[in-house]
C-alpha positions in Angstrom: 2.6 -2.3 -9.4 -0.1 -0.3 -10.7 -0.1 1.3 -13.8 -0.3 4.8 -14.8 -1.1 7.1 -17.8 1.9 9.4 -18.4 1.7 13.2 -20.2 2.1 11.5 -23.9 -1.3 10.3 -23.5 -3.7 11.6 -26.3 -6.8 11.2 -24.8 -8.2 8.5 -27.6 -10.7 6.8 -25.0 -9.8 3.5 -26.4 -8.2 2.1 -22.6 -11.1 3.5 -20.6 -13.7 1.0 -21.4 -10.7 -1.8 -21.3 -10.6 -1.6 -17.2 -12.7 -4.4 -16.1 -12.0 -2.6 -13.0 -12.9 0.8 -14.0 -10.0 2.4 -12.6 -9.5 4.3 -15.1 -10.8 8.1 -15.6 -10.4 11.6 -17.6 -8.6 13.6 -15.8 -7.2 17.2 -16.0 -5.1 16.7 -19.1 -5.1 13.3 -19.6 -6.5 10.1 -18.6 -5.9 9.0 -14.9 -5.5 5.8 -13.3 -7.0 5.1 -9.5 -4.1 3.1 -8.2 -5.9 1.8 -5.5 -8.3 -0.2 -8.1 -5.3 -0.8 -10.5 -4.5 -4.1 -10.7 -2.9 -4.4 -13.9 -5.9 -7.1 -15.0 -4.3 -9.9 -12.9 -7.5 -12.1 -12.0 -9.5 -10.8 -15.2 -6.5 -11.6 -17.9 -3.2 -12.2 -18.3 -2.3 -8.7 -19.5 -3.0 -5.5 -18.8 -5.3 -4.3 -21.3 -5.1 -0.5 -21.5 -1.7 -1.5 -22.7 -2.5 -3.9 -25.1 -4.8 -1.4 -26.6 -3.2 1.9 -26.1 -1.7 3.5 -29.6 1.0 5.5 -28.3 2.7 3.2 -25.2 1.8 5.8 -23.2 0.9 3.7 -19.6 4.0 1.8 -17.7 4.4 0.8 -14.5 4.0 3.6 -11.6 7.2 3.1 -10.0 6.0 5.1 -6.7 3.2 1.5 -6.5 5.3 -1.6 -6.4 3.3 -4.5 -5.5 3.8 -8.2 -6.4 1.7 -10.5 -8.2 0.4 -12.0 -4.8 -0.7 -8.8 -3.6 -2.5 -7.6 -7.0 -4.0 -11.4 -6.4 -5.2 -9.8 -2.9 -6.7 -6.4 -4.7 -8.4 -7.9 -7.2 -10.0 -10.5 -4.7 -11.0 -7.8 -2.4 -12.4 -5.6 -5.3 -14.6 -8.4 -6.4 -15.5 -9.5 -3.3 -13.4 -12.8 -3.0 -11.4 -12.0 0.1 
């Protein structure tokens, strides 16, 4: 699944620079997540680290996104041009 940044998010800018996929973004309110470049780290680490660093637990799985680990696999290979 990809992530996503829910309404408790404070706007800290600490995960932004954490997305070795920058999939991450201000938006409106809060800070965003781009699903389609989400891929919860898998290929870079082996945990998502806007959640590692984010100081209010504000970023779970979008349940509207379920994807496996094989395809987040496929994403990330695609995005760094290993398909």
């Amino acid at each position: 699944m990809a992530l996503m940044i829910t309404d408790e998010c404070i706007n800290c800018d600490v995960c932004e620079p954490e997305c070795p996929n920058d999939a991450i973004y201000p938006g409106e309110e809060v800070y965003e997540i781009n699903p389609d470049l989400c891929t919860e780290c898998v290929g870079h680490f082996e945990t998502s680290q806007c959640v590692e660093v984010c100081p209010v637990d504000c970023i779970p799985l979008d349940p509207d996104r379920p994807e496996t680990q094989d395809e987040l696999l496929l994403k990330y290979q695609r995005l760094v041009g290993n398909s």
